[in-house]
N, C-alpha and C positions, 0 to 999 in steps of 0.2 A: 504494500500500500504506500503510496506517495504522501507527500505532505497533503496537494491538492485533493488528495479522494480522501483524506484525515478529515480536512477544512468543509470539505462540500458535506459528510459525514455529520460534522459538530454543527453546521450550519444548519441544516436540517433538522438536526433534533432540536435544536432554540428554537426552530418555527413551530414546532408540535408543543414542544412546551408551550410556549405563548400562546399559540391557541388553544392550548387545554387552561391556561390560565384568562381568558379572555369566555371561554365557555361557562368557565365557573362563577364568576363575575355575574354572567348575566342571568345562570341560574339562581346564584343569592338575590341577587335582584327583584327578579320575580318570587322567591318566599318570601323576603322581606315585604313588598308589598302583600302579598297574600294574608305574612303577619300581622301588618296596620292594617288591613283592612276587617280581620278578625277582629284584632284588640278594638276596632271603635265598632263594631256592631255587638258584641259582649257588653261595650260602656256603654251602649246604647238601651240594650234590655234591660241593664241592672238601673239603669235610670229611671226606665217604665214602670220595675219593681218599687222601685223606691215610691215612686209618686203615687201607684195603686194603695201602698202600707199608708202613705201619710194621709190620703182621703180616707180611709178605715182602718185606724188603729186596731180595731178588736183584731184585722187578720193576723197582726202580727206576735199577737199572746200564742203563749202555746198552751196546746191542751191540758185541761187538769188529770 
């Protein structure tokens, strides 16, 4: 093996790298949205909980 088929070699796997580093990227990406978008319709029901309790306390007693 020559230097040049070493080079073209090492060359080549920095590109697979990168694009596997470029792929990953944009898969976090898309969970991280997935995850805000979770976390605010969660914040959103527990809001709706909230305000149902505070129009009627009773539901919020627990049973005897």
């Amino acid at each position: 093996m020559t230097n040049s088929d070493a080079v073209t070699r090492i060359d080549a796997a920095i590109r697979r790298i990168e694009a596997a580093i470029e792929r990953r990227e944009r898969e976090n990406t898309g969970l991280r949205q997935r995850h805000d978008a979770l976390r605010s319709e969660v914040t959103d029901a527990i809001a709706s909980i909230d305000a149902i309790i505070s129009q009627d306390p009773d539901i919020a007693q627990e049973p005897n």
